[in-house]
Structure formats: C-alpha cells, structure tokens
N, C-alpha and C positions, 0 to 999 in steps of 0.2 A: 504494500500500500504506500502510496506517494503520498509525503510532506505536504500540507498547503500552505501557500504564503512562501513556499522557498523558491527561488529562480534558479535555474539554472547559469551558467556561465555563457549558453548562447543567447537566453535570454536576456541579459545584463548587458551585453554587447548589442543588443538591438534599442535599448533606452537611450538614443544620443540627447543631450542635453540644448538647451534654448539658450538664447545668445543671453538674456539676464543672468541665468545660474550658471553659465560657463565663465562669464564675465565677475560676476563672483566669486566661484572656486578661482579663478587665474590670481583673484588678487589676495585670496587668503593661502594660494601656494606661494607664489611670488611672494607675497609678507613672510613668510616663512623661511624661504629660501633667503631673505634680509636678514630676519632676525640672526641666523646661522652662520652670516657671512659678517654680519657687524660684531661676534662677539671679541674678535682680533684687534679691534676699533677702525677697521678701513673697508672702503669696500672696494672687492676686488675678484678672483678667477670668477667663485661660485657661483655670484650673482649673474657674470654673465653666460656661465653654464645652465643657472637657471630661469634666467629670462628664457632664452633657444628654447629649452625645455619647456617649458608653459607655453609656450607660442604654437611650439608643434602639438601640445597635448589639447590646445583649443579648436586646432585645425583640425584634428582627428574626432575630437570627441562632439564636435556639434550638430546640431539636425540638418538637413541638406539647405534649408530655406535660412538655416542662419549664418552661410557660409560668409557673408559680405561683412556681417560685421566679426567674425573671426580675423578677414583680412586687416580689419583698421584695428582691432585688440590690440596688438604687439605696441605700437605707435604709443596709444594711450595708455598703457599697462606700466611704459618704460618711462615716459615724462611724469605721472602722476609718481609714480612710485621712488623717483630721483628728489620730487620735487618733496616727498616726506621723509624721506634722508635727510637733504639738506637742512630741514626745519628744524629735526628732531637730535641726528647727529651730524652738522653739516663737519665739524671735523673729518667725518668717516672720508668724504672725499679728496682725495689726494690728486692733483692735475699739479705738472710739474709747472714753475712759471708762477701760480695761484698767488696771491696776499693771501697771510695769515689771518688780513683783517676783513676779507672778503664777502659780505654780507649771505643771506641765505640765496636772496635771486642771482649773485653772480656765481654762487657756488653748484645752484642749479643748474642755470647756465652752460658753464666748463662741464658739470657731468657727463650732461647730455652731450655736448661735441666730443668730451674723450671717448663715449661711447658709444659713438656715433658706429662704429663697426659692427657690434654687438645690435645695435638698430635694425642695421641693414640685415644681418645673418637670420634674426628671429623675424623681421618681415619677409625674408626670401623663404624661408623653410615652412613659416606659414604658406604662403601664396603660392608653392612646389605644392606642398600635402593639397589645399586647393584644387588646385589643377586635375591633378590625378583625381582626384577624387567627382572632379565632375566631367572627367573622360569616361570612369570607369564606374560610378554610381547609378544603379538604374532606373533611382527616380527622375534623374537629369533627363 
C-alpha cells in the first residue's frame, strides 16, 4: 500500500517554481551564500561561485512562462544584494585603488564594476540554460 501525501522524486521534479518564489528562494540562497562568505570579513571567490550558482538554479528551476524574468534575476539579485553588503559590511568590499573613507554608494559602486565578470558569467549561464530549455521544452 502506497504512502499519501508522499511525492515521488519525478514528481518533485515536475513542480517548477513561479518567478515570485524562485525570486525569493535566489535571495535567501544568495543571503546565505553572503552570510558564508562574509565570515573572513571580505567578500570574495564564494560569492561569486554562488551568484553563477543561483543564477543557473533559477534558470532551471522555473515554470516555462517564467523564463523572462529568470533572465533579468541575475542582474537584480547581484546589484540589490552588493548594495546590502555595502550598507551593512561595506568594509567586506575590497577594490584595489578604493578610499578607506568611501561612502556606502561609492563602495556599491566599485562592487559592482569589480564584479562586473561574475555579472556577465551568471547572466550568460542563465540565458545558455534558457535557451536550451526553450529548444528543447515541449511546452514551447
């Protein structure tokens, strides 16, 4: 006799998620992956292993009709989330060149262009999983 109320793992895999609860999980993984990476007091590889990370996990995991705002997540995930660095530990940011005495918006700022690589990587690998996914999805 079978379980009720238990899913299966193919089942679990067919629940993709809406662009509000993906867009919330990104930023309480993403927080997470902050809080992990600020305990050194700087912020540095992890974060930008886990921005790439969340970026592909929103591309993958959302409904087919929520694909477009998965493409623009990465963008918004990376500015909001540099810009509550800077507020909360704007020291954690290290750009070489920077004033000590650099207020929050300029420390924002430099973030974001240091990381400007790390921008491009987690919107390309979003917008790659995209792609595929609307070659090869057969709701498309």
């Amino acid at each position: 006799m079978a379980a009720t109320g238990i899913l299966s793992p193919a089942a679990w895999a067919r629940r993709d998620l809406d662009a509000p609860h993906a867009a919330r999980l990104a930023c309480v993984a993403l927080g997470l992956v902050l809080v992990a990476d600020l305990l050194d007091g700087r912020l540095g590889w992890m974060y930008s292993a886990g921005f790439i990370g969340v970026s592909l996990a929103v591309a993958l995991g959302v409904r087919h009709r929520s694909l477009f705002a998965a493409g623009l997540l990465p963008a918004g995930l990376m500015l909001g989330s540099l810009a509550v660095v800077a507020v909360v530990a704007g020291d954690a940011i290290v750009v070489p060149g920077l004033a000590d005495t650099t207020g929050a918006p300029g420390r924002w700022l430099a973030a974001v262009i240091d990381r400007g690589v790390t921008l491009i990587a987690g919107s390309a690998a979003a917008v790659a999983v995209i792609l595929v996914r609307l070659r090869t999805d057969p709701e498309a």
